[in-house]
Each structure stands twice: as C-alpha cells, then as structure tokens.
MARLUMFI-454919 format. One record per residue: x, y, z of N, C-alpha, C in turn; residue in three letters. Coordinates in steps of 0.1 Angstrom, whole numbers, plus 5000, padded with zeros to 4 digits. Example, Ala and Ser with C-alpha at 12.3 -4.5 7.8 and 13.67 -1.06 7.14 Angstrom:
2
513249435078512349555078513249675078ALA512849785071513749895071512950005079SER
REM end
This chain:
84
499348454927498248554924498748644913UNK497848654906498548744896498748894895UNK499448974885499349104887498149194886UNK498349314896497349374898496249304903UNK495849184913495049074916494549204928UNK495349224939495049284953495349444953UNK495049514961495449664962495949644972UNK496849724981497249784992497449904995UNK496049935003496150105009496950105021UNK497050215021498650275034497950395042UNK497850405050497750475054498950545064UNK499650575057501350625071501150735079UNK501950695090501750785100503450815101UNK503950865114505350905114506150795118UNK505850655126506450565132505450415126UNK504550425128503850295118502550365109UNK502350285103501450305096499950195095UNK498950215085497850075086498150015073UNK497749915073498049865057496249775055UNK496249765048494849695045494749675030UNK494849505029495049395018493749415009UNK493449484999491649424998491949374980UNK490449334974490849274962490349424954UNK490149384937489649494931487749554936UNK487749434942486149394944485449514956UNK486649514966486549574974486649464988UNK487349344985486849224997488049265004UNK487449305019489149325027489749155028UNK491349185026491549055025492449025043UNK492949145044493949185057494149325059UNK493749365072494249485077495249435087UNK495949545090497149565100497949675103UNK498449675120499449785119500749755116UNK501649825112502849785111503849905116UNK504949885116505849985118506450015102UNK506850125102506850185085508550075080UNK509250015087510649975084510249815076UNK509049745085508049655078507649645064UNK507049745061505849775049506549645037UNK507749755029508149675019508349515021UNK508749485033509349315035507449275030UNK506449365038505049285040504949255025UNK504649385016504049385004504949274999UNK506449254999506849164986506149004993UNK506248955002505648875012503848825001UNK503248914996502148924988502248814977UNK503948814971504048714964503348804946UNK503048904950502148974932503649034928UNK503349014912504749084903504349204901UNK503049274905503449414906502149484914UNK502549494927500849524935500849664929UNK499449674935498949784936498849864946UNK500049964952499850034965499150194964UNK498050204971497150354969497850374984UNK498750544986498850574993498350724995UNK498550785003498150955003499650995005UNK499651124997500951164996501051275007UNK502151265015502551335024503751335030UNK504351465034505451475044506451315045UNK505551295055505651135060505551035050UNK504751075039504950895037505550915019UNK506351035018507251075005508650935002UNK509250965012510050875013510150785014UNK508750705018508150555014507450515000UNK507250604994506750644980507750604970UNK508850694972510250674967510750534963UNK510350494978511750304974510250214972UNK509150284972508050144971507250134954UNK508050274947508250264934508550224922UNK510150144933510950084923510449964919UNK509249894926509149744928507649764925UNK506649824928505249834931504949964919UNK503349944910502550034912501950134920UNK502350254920501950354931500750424929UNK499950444932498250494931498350644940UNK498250784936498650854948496850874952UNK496450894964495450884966495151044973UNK493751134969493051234974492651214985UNK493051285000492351235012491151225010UNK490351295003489051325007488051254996UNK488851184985488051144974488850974973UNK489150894982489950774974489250704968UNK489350604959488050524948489150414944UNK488850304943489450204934489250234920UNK
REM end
C-alpha cells in the first residue's frame, strides 16, 4: 500500500487505547482495542512507508507521540473539531 494510502486515529487512554484503520475516503478499514505497548508493533504491521497517525494530544498519549514520530506522520488532532 502506498504512502499516506490509510490514516490511523488513536484514541489513548492511560493503559490501552482504540485504534481505527480508515482510508482517505473515510472507509473504516479496522477498529480495535489495544494495549498502548502494542500500537507501534500494530502500525508498522500496516506495511505503509509513512502512515498517517491523527492523535489528540495529551498527558497520556505525549510520550506515544514522541517514538511514533520517528517512523510515522503525526496529525495532532482538536478534540472537538477532528477532520481528515
């Protein structure tokens, strides 16, 4: 699949988080829970040379922000406004 093909929103919490696979289109491809130690193994698993992860920036999910930077496009997302 090529780059920037899929998005992946995050939704983190303090112990897992949701993840939900969708295209630019808006077609969900996969939702899921995960535990936050998961996330990176899932996304590289995607197989894309540079996804697209929209997360909400917070407390909690700063430090998943961090190492999911080095590898991924990071999208920070507005709680109250998200938009592809």
């Amino acid at each position: 699949m090529g780059s920037g093909s899929l998005y992946v929103g995050i939704d983190g919490h303090k112990n897992f988080s949701l993840l939900c696979t969708m295209t630019k289109e808006g077609e969900i491809i996969e939702e899921k829970k995960v535990r936050n130690e998961e996330i990176e193994k899932i996304i590289e698993e995607l197989g894309l040379d540079n996804p697209i992860v929209v997360i909400e920036p917070t407390t909690t999910t700063y430090p998943l922000i961090r190492r999911l930077r080095k590898k991924t496009e990071i999208k920070l997302a507005h709680p109250q406004k998200p938009k592809l």
